[in-house]
VMD Tcl script that draws the C-alpha trace (Angstrom):
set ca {
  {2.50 7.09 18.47}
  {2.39 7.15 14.62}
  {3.75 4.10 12.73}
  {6.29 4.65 10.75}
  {5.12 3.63 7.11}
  {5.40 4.22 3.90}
  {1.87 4.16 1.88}
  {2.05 4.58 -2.00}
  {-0.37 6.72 -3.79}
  {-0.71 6.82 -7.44}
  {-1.34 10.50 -8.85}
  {-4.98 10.81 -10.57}
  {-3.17 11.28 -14.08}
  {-0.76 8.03 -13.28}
  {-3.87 6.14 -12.86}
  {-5.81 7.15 -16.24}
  {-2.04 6.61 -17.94}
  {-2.99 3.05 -16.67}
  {-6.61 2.84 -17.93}
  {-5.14 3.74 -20.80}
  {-3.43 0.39 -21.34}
  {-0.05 2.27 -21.00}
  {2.93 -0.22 -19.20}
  {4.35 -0.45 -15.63}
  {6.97 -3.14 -16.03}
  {9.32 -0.50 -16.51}
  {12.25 -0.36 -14.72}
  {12.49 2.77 -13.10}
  {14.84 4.77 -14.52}
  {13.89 3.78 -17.42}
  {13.05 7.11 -19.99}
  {11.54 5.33 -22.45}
  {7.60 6.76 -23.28}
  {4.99 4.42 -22.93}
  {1.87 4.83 -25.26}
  {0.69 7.82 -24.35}
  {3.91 9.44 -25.25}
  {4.66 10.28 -21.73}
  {7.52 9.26 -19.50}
  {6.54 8.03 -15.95}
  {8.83 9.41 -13.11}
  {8.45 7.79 -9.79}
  {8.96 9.76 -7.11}
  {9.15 9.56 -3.04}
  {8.21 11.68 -0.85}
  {6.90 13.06 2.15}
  {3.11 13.59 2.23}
  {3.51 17.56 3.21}
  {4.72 19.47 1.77}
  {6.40 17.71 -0.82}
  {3.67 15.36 -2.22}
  {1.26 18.49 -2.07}
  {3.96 20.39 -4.63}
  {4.57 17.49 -6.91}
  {0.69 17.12 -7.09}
  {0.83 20.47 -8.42}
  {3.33 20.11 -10.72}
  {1.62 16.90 -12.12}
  {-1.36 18.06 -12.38}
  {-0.60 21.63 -14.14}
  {2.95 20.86 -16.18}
  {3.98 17.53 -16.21}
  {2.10 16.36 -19.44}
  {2.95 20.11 -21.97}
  {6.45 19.27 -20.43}
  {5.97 15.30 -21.53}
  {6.31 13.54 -18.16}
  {3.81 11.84 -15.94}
  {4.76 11.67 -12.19}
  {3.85 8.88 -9.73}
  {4.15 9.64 -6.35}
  {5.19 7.57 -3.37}
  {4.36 8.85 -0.16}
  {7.04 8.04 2.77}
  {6.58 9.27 6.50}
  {9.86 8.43 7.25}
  {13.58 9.46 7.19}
  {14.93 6.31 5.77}
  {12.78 4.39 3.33}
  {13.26 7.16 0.91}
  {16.46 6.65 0.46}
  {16.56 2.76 0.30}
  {13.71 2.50 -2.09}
  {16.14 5.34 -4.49}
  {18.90 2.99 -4.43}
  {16.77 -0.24 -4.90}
  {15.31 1.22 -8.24}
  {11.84 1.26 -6.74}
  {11.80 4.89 -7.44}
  {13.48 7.09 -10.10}
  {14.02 9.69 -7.47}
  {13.25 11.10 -4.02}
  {12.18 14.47 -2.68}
  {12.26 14.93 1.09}
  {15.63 15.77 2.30}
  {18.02 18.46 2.76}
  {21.82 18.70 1.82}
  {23.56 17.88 5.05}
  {21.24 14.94 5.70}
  {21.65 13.68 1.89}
  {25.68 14.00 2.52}
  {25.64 11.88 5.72}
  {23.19 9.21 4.11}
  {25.74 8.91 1.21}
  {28.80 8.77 3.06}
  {27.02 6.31 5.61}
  {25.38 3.74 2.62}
  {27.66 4.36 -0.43}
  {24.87 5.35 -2.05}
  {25.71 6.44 -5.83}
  {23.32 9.50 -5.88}
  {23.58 13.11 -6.92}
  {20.92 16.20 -5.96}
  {19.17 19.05 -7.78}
  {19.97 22.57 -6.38}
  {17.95 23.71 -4.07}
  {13.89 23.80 -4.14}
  {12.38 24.99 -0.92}
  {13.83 25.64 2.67}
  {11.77 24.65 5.61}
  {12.65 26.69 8.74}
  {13.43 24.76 11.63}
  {11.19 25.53 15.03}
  {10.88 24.56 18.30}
  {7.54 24.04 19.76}
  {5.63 23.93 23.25}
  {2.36 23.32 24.81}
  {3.78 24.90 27.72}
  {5.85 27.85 27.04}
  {5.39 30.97 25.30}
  {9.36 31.71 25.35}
  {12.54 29.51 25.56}
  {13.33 31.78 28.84}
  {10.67 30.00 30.38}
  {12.49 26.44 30.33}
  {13.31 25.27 33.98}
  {16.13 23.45 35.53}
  {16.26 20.06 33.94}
  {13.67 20.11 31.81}
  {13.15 17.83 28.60}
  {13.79 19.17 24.95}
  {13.10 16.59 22.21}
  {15.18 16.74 18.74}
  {15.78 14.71 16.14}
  {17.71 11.67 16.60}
  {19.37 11.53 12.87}
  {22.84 13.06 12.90}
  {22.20 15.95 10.54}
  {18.60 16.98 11.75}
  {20.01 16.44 15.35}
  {22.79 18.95 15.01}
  {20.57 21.42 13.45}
  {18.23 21.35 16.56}
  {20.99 21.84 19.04}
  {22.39 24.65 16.50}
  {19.52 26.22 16.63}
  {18.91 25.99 20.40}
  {22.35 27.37 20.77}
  {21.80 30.22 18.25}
  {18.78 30.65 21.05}
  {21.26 31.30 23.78}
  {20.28 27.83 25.88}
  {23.54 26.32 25.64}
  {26.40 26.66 24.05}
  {28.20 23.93 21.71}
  {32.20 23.10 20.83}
  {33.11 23.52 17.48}
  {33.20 20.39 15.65}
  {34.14 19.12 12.12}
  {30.46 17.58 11.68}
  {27.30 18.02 13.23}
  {27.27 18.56 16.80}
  {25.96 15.90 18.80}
  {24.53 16.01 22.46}
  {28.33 14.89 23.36}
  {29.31 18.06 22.17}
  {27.39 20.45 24.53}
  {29.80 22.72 26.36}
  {27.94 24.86 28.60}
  {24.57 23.81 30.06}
  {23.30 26.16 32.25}
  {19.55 24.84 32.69}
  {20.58 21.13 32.81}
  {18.53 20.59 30.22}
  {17.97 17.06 29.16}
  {17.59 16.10 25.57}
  {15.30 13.07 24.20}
  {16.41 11.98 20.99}
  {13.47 10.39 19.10}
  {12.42 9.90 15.33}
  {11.81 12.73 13.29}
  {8.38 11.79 12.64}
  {7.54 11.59 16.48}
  {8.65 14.87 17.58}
  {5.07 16.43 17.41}
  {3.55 13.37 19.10}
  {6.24 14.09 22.09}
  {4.23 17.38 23.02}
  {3.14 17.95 25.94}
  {5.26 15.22 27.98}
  {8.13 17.15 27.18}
  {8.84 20.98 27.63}
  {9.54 21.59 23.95}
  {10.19 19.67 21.08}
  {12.67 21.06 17.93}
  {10.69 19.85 14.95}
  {11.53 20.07 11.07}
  {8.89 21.87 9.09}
  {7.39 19.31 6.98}
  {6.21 17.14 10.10}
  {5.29 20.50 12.26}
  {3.28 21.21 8.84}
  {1.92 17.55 9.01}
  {0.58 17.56 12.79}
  {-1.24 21.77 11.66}
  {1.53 23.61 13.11}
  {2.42 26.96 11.35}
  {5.74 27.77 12.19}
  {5.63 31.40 12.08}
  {2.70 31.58 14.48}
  {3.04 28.69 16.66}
  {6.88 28.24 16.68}
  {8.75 29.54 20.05}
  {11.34 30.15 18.13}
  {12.43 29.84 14.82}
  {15.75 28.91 12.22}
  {16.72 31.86 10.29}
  {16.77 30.92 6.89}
  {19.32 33.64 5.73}
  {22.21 31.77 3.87}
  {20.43 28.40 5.20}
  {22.58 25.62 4.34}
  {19.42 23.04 4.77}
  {17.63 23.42 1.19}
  {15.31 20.40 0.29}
  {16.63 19.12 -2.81}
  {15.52 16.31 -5.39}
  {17.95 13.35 -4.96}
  {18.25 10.98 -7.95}
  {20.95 7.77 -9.11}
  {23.97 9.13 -10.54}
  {23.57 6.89 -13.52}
  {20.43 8.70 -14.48}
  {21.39 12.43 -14.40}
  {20.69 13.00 -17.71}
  {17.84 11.12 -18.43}
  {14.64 12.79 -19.77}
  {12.67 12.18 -16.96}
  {15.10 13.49 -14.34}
  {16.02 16.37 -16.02}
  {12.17 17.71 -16.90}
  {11.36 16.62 -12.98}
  {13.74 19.24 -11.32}
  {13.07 21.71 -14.08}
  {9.50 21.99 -13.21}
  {9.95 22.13 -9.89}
  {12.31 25.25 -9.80}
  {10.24 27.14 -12.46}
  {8.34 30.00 -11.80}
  {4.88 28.41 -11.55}
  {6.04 26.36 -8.52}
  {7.87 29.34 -6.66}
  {4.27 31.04 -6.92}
  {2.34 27.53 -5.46}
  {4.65 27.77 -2.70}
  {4.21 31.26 -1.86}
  {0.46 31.30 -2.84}
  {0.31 28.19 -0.32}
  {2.71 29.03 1.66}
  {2.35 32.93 2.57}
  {4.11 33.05 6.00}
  {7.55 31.70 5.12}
  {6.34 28.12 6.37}
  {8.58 27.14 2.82}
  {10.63 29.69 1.52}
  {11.54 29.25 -2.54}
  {15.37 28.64 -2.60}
  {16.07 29.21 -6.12}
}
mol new
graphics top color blue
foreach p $ca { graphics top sphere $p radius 0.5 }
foreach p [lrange $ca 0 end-1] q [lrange $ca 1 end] { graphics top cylinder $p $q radius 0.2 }
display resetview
């Protein structure tokens, strides 16, 4: 099993800022320019795809735009989010809407999102099975074990036709599974370990940026797959409320919804394994 960790890695530009002579002491959040007239943004996120499209960004507008991004890699759920509100980072770009609204209500956290940037369409995934009819009595479906990214799963199993849910005021959780008919039992494990539970369960329901991670295309490999029609789970850039309107912030999510990213994602991206939400 992976360890969950989070490993930081300095962009190639962030690093000749520093040869430079140009400051880290900082504080992040902090807009002020160092030497080379650029702002530093510090930004976490996970390795793919996220990283992959802020490396782009970096390395082909963030200097004409007068930012210099520094990115922190995360492979998990909840480090992101703790580093935000520590001021380790200036912002964080991993997570969808309904998992940012549970982490805020849950923490307190004092942080506002971008609009959308990218969806990632949920899938579930099998070493065994070529088709969700083929599940047996009591066999074992792995999904998420965070509230939001939980829910979705059993959504989507349930938009599927394997079992059917009651209607709640949140996300469902396993509690809320009215109708069974396979007696299908659920493990609910990290996000990040969902790939690594093939094959010693029947099928796993994995988000798209860790299916991308273990060289799963979702389009081709997926058993079946979220519709991402009116999909409420767009990844978003998350950020302090106190810094909304700083420089930084503001020039970060512009560059990422501007036309030059929505063609790197497409370009990179040609089977709807990311789909451009604005």
């Amino acid at each position: 099993m992976r360890k969950l960790i989070a490993t930081a890695t300095a962009t190639i530009a962030a690093l000749a800022l520093t040869a430079c002579g140009a400051s880290n002491d900082a504080p992040a959040g902090d807009s002020t320019a160092g030497p080379s007239g650029l702002i530093e943004v510090k930004v976490g996120a996970s390795p793919t795809p996220h990283a992959e499209i802020l490396e782009f960004v970096q390395d082909n507008l963030a200097e004409e735009a007068g930012i210099t991004i520094t990115v922190t890699e995360f492979t998990d759920y909840i480090l992101p989010n703790e580093a935000l509100a520590s001021g380790e980072i200036d912002a964080n770009y991993f997570q969808h809407i309904p998992y940012f609204d549970q982490q805020v209500a849950d923490n307190g956290f004092e942080f506002s999102h971008s609009e959308g940037i990218h969806i990632e369409p949920f899938g579930v995934y099998s070493d065994s099975l070529t088709s969700l009819d083929g599940l047996e009595d009591g066999a074992q479906i792995a999904i998420p074990n965070d509230p939001s990214n939980g829910g979705r799963a059993l959504l989507l199993l349930e938009d599927q036709g394997v079992i059917t849910l009651n209607e709640t005021d949140g996300a469902p959780t396993v509690l809320d599974i009215a109708t069974n008919p396979k007696n299908l039992e659920f493990v609910e494990l990290e996000a990040s370990q969902l790939p690594n539970a093939l094959p010693d369960v029947a099928a796993a329901v994995i988000n798209g940026n860790f299916a991308l991670d273990a060289g799963l295309i979702p389009a081709e490999d997926a058993i079946a797959l979220e519709n991402p029609a009116n999909n409420p789970y767009v990844n978003i850039v998350a950020y302090r409320t106190e810094d909304a309107d700083s420089e930084g912030i503001t020039t970060l999510i512009e560059l990422l919804t501007s036309d030059e990213v929505r063609e790197f994602i497409t370009t990179n991206w040609p089977n709807g394994e990311l789909i451009p939400a604005f």
